[in-house]
VOGU-3710 file (C-alpha; in Angstrom, 3 decimals, decimal comma):
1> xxxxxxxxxx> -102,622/-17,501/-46,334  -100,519/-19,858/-48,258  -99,182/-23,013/-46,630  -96,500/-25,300/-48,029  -97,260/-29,277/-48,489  -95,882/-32,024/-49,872  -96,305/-33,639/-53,091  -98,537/-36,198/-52,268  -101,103/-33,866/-50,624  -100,317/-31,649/-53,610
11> xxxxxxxxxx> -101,345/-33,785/-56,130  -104,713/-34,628/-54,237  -105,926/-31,140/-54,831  -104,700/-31,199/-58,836  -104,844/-34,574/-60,604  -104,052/-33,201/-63,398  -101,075/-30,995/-64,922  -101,376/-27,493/-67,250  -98,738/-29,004/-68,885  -95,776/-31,217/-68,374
21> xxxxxxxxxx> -92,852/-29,066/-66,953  -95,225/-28,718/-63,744  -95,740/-32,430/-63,269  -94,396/-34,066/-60,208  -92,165/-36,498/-62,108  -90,339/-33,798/-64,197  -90,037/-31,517/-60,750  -88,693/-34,877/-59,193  -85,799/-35,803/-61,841  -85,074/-31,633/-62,019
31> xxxxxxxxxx> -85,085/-31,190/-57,972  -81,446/-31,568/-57,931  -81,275/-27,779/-59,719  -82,564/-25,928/-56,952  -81,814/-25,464/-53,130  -85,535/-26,293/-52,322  -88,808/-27,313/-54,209  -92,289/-26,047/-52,725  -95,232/-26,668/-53,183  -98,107/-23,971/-51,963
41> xxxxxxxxxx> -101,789/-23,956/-51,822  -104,273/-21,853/-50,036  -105,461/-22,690/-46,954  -109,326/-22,941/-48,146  -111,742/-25,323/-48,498  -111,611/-25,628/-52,399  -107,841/-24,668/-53,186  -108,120/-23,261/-56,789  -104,747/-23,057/-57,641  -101,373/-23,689/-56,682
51> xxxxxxxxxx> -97,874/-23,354/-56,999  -94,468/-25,080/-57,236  -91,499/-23,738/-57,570  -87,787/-23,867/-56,261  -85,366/-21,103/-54,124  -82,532/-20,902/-55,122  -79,960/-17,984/-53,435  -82,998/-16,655/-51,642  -85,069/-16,243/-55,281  -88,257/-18,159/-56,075
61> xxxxxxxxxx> -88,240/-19,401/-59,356  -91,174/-20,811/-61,408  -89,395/-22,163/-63,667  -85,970/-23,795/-61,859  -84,791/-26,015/-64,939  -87,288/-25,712/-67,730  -88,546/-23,676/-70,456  -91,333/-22,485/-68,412  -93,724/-22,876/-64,781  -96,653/-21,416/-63,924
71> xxxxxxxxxx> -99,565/-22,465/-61,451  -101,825/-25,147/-61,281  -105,397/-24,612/-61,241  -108,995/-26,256/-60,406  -110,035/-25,602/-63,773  -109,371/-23,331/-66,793  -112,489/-20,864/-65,987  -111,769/-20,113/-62,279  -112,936/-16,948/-61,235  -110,208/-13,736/-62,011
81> xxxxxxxxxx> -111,111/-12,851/-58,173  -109,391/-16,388/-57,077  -106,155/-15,644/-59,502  -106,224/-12,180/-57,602  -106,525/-13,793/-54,057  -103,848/-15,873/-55,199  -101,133/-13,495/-56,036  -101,913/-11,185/-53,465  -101,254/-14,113/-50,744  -97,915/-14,850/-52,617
91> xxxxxxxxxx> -96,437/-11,851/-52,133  -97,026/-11,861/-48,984  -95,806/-15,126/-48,623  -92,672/-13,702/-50,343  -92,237/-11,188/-48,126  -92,653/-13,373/-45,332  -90,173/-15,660/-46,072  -87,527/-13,210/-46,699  -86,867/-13,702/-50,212  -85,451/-11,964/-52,642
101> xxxxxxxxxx> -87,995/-11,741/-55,258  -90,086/-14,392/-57,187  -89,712/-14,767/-60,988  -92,315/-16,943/-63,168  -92,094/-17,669/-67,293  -95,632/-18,775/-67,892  -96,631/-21,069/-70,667  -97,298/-19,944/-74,377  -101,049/-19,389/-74,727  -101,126/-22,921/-76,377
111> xxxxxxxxxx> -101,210/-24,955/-73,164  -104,084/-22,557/-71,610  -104,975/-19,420/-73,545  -107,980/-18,144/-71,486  -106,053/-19,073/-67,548  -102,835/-17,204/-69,132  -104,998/-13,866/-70,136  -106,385/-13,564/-66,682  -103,308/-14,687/-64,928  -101,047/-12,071/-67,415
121> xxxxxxxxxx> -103,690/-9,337/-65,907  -103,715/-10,199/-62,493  -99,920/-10,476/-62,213  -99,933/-6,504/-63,743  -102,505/-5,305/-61,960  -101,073/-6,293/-58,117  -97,375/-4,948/-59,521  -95,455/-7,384/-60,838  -92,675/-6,615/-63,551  -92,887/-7,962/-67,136
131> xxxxxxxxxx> -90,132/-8,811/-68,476  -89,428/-8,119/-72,393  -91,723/-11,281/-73,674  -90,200/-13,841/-76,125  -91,625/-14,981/-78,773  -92,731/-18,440/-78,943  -94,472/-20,048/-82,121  -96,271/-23,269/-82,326  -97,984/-25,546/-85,086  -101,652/-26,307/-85,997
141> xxxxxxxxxx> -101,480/-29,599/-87,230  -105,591/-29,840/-87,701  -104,956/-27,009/-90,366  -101,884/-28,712/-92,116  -103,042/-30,987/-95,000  -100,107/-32,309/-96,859  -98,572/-28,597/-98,218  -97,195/-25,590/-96,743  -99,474/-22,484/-96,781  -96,289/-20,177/-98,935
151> xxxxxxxxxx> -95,850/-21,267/-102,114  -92,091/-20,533/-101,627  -91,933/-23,227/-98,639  -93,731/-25,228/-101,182  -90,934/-25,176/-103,979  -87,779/-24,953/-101,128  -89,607/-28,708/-100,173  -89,576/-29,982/-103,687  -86,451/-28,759/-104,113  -85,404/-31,051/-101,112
161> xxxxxxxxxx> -86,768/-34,024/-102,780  -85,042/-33,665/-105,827  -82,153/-33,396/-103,883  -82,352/-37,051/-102,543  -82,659/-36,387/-98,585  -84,627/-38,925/-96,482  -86,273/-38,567/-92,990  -86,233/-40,988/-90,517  -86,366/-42,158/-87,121  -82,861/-43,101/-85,143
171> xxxxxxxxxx> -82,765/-45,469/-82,194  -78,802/-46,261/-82,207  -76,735/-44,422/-79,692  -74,344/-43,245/-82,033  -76,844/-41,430/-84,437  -78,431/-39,776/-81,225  -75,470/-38,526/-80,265  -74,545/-37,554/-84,246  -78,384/-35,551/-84,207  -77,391/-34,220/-80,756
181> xxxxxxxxxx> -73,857/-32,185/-82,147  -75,825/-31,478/-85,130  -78,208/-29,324/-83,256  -74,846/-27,908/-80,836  -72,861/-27,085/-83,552  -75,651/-25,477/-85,415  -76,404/-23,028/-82,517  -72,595/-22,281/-82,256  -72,798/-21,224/-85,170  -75,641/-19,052/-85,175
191> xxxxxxxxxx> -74,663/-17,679/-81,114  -77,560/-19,359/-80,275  -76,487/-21,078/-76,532  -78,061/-24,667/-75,619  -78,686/-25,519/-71,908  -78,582/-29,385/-72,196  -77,001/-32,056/-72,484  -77,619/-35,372/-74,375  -77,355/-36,996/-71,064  -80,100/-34,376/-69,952
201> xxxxxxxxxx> -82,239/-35,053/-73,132  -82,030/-38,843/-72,013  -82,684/-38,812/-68,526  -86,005/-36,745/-69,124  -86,724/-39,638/-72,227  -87,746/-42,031/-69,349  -90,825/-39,757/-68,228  -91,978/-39,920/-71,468  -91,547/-40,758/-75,065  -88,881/-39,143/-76,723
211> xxxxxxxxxx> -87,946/-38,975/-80,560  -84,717/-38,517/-82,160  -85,066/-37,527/-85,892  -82,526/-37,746/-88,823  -82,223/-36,316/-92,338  -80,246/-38,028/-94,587  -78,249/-36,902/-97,761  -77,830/-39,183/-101,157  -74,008/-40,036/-99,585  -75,452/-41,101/-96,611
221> xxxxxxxxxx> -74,089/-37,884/-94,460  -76,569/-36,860/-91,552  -77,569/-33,079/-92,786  -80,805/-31,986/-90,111  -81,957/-33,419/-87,153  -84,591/-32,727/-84,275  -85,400/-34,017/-81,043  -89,678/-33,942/-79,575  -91,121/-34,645/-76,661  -94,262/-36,426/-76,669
231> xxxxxxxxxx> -95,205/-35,125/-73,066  -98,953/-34,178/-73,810  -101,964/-35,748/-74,902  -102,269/-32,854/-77,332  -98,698/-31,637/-77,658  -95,504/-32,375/-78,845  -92,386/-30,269/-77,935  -89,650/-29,401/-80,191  -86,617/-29,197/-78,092  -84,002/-29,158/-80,577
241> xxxxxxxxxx> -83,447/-28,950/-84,349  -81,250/-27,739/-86,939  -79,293/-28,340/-89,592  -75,065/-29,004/-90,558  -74,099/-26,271/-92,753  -73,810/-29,062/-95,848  -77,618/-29,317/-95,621  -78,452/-25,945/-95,337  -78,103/-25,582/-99,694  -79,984/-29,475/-99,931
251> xxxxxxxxxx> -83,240/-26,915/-98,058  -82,412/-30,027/-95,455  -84,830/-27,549/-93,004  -87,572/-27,446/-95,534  -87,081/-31,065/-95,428  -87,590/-31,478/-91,911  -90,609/-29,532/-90,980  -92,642/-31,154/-94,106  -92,044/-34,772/-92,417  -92,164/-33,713/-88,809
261> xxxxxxxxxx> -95,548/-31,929/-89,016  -96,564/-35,268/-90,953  -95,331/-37,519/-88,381  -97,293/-36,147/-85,577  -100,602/-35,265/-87,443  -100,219/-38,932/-88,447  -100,079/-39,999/-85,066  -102,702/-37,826/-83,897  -101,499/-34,691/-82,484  -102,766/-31,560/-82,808
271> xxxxxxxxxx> -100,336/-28,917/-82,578  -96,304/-28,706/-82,087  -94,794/-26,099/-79,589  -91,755/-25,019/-82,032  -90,411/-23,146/-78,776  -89,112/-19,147/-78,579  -87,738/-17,675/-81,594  -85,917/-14,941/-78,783  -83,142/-14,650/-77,036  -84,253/-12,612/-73,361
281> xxxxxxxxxx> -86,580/-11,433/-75,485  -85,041/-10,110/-78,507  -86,252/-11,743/-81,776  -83,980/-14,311/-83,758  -85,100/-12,727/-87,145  -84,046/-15,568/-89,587  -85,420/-18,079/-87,193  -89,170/-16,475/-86,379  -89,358/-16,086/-90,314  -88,470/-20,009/-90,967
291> xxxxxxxxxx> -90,815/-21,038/-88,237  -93,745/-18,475/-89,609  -93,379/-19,138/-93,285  -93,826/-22,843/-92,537  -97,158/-22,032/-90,555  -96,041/-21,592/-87,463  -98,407/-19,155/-85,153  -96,556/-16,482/-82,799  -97,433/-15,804/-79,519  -96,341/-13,987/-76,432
301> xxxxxxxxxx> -94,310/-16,301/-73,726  -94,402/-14,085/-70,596  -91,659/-13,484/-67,252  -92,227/-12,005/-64,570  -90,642/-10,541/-61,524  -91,704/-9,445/-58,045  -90,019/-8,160/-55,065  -91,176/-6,519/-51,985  -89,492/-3,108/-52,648  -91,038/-3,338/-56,094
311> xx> -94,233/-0,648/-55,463  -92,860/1,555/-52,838
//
């Protein structure tokens, strides 16, 4: 069966994270979000995997305020039997706690490609409900040498630097904010909706670095922005960017990617998550093409959905 514990005993049994939307400190600054965080394990000796999430009107949710959950696990090759044990306990935990159903957005295959196939399986096989998946895209930055793969990505880029933009880093309150309503206003206009809040983007800054990025036009007007996370050893996290309809002719976008996928190779990364290019599933066609033509990767970002009246 599965038992609830706290965080302390929690993190005994998995030192380490899948990836950083899981970790204690981000479920501690986003506990305010839900009714109730738990935290459940098995109840034997070895505890392969585990789970947190919050309830919230009588629904689990995996995530509760973030782009996605999951579980936590021993080790990337557990057994599929163990996943299987797993989920079949949950649902009976579920049902046992009267709840409504549980929903879970796993990670893009990035974080953990070979735990997601077998968990994606498992989850099917013992009834749970897919969701339409969105489609996420992410960066290889060992395979990025200096150019763009298209040769059209290529010119837009040199096109850019004849037009006299610079890239840089911001630190000053104002110019945050300024990169901030860059990115708002740019998914206004596009009917794309954005879930936080500068104060949001800052309070999460103090679990781990955070970058605010600026492009620059030749009259000194802020055109493109972007906002990372550096919350991985391996990873960095786009969670914003765009650009102000003046530096959408400059190919201020172009602009953008070219020094952001330099930045982090230079520091060492090895691939940026570039997030969905969906909407509850339903492609952002201008948007997956951007990301892809600038050699992004697509992959499948999956939701689920269980409830007890589910398979009868």
């Amino acid at each position: 069966m599965l038992i609830e514990v706290n965080s302390k005993i929690f993190s005994e049994f998995f030192s380490t994270n899948p990836h950083p939307f899981v970790s204690e400190s981000f479920i501690e600054l986003n506990k305010g979000k839900t009714e109730r965080v738990i935290r459940l394990v098995d109840d034997s000796e070895k505890v392969p995997m585990g789970f947190i999430a919050g309830i919230k009107d009588g629904v689990l949710q995996s995530p509760f305020s973030a782009p996605f959950g999951g579980f936590h696990f021993r080790n990337e090759n557990i057994y599929i039997s163990e996943i299987d044990s797993f989920i079949t306990l949950l649902k009976t935990y579920i049902i046992s706690q009267d709840l409504k159903r549980v929903e879970i957005t796993l990670p893009p295959d990035l974080y953990h490609m070979t735990f997601n196939a077998k968990t994606v399986n498992s989850l099917i096989r013992h009834g749970f409900q897919s969701k339409l998946p969105d489609i996420t895209c992410w960066v290889d930055l060992k395979k990025f040498n200096g150019a763009f793969i298209q040769k059209n990505s290529r010119e837009y880029y040199r096109q850019a630097v004849r037009n006299g933009l610079s890239f840089d880093l911001a630190t000053d309150e104002g110019e945050k904010m300024e990169i901030y309503n860059i990115v708002r206003q740019n998914r206004a206009r596009f009917g794309r909706p954005i879930f936080m809040t500068l104060q949001d983007i800052l309070d999460t800054s103090k679990l781990w670095p955070t970058d605010f990025f600026k492009v620059i036009a030749g009259d000194k007007t802020m055109v493109a922005s972007a906002i990372f996370y550096q919350s991985h050893p391996d990873i960095c996290y786009a969670v914003f960017w765009g650009d102000s309809e003046v530096g959408r002719p400059l190919r201020a976008m172009d602009y953008l990617a070219f020094n952001l996928w330099s930045y982090y190779k230079n520091l060492g990364f090895k691939y940026l998550d570039m997030g969905t290019s969906t909407e509850a599933g339903n492609p952002n066609v201008g948007l997956l093409r951007f990301k892809e033509s600038h050699d992004a990767v697509s992959s499948l970002r999956y939701k689920f959905i269980w409830q007890p009246d589910m398979n009868q």
